[in-house]
C-alpha positions in Angstrom: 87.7 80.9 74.8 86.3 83.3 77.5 85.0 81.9 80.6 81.4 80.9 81.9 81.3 84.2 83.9 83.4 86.6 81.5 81.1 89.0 79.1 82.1 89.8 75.9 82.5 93.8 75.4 79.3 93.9 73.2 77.2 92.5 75.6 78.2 94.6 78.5 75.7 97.4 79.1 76.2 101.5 79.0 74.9 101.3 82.7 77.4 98.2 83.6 80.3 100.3 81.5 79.4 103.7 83.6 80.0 101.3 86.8 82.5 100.6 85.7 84.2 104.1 84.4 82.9 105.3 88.0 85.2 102.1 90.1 88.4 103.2 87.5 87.6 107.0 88.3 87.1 106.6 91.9 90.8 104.7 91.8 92.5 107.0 90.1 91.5 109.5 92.3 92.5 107.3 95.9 95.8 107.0 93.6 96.2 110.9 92.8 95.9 111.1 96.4 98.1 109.0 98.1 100.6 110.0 95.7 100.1 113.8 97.1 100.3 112.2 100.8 103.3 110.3 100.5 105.3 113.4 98.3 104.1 115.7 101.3 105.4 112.9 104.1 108.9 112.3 102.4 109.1 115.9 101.3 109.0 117.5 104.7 111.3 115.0 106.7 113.5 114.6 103.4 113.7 118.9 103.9 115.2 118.2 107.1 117.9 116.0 106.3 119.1 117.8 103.7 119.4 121.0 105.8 121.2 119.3 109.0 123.4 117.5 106.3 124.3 120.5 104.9 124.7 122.6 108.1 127.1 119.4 109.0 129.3 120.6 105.9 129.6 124.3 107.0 131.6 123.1 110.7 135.1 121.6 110.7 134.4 118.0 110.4 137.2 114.8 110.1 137.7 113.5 106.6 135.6 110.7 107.3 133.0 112.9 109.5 132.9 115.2 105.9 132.2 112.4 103.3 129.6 110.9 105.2 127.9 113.9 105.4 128.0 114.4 101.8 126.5 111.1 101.2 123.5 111.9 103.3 123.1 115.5 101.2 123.7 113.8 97.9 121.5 111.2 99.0 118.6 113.3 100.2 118.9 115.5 96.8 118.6 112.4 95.0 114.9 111.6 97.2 114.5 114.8 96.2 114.6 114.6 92.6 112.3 111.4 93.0 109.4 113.4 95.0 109.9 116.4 92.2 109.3 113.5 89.5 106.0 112.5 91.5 104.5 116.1 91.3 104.7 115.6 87.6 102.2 112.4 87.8 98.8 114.0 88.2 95.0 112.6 87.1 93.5 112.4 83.9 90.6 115.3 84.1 87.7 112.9 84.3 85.4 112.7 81.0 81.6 113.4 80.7 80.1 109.6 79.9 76.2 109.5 78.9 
């Protein structure tokens, strides 16, 4: 049983579904962009890391000195991969609706 408020999809209108394409729409797009934000915000600092990390493992360094700089690099290529992965997610092109 649906409730008092709830409308059953063949009474909902074409103007109340276009509202409501146009809130999903509008979503998907505030989505698609702050995925794009936050891949640019890690991206950049994570860029950093992973070159002082590395520079780090070009100098003479202690054993211990040595494998904790590989953690960070492996680490950082790992956050790495992640962001790469996010580049992949993008928006649906949005559809013509009548």
């Amino acid at each position: 049983m649906t409730e008092p408020d709830e409308q059953s999809p063949a009474s909902v209108s074409a103007v109340e579904l276009n509202a409501l394409i146009a809130d999903y729409e509008a979503k998907l797009d505030e989505a698609a962009e702050l995925i794009t934000r936050v891949r640019h915000e890690i991206n950049n600092p994570l860029t950093g890391v992973l070159g002082q990390a590395q520079l780090l493992l070009r100098e003479e360094l202690s054993e211990r000195a040595r494998k904790r700089a590989e953690t960070i690099e492996e680490l950082a290529i790992r956050l790495g991969d992640i962001v790469a992965q996010l580049r992949q997610v993008q928006r649906p092109p949005k559809k013509s609706h009548p």
